[in-house]
N, C-alpha and C positions, 0 to 999 in steps of 0.2 A: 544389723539390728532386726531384731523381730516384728513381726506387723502384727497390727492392733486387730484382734477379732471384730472389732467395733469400727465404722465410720463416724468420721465428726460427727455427721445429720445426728445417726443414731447416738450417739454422746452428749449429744447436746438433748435431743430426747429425752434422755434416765437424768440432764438434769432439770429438765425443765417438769417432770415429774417431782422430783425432789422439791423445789418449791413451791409447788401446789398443795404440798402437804405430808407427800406420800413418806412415811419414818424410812433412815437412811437404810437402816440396817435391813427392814424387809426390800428395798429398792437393789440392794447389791445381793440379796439371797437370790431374790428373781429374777435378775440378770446373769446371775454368776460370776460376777465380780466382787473380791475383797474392800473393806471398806476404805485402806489405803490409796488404791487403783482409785476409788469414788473421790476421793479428797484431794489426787493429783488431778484426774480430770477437773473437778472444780476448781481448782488454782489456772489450770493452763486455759477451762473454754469458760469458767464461770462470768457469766453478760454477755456474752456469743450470739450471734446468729447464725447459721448455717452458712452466710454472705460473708462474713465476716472468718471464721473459720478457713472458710475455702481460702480467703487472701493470706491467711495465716501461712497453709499449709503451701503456697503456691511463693510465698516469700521464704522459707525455709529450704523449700528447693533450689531458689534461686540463689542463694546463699551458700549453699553446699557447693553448686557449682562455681562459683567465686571462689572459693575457698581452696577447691581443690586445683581449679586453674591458678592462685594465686601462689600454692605450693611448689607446683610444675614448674615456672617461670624461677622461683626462688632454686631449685634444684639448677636448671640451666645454668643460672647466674655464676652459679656455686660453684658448675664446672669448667664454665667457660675462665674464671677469676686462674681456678689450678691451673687449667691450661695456658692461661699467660704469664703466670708464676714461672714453668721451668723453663729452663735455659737449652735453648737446642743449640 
């Protein structure tokens, strides 16, 4: 997957700009960001703290790795099961 040009902090930044006033469209001109990318961001950090954020991103990781151990384990299973299938 691609990495975000942007950090939370900084995301949370351009939105906490956006509510102060600043119009959206000059906000993603001067960032460089499309207004799409702005309205995703707001959906996923919109009410965020920087504190908040981090445990987001820090539960995401730990989830990835549950997930990919919990495939591992399911593969094993899978082969051990064949393996006691055939008949020697």
């Amino acid at each position: 997957m691609k990495r975000s040009r942007f950090t939370e902090e900084q995301i949370i930044g351009v939105l906490r700009e956006q509510e102060a006033g600043v119009k959206t469209a000059d906000l993603c001109r001067k960032h460089g960001v499309s207004q799409a990318t702005f309205f995703k961001w707001k959906a996923k950090y919109g009410g965020m703290d920087v504190s908040d954020a981090r445990k987001l991103k820090a539960l995401e990781d730990e989830n990835r790795k549950l997930k990919k151990l919990l495939a591992e384990t399911m593969l094993d299973v899978a082969m051990l099961k064949d393996l006691n299938s055939k008949k020697w």
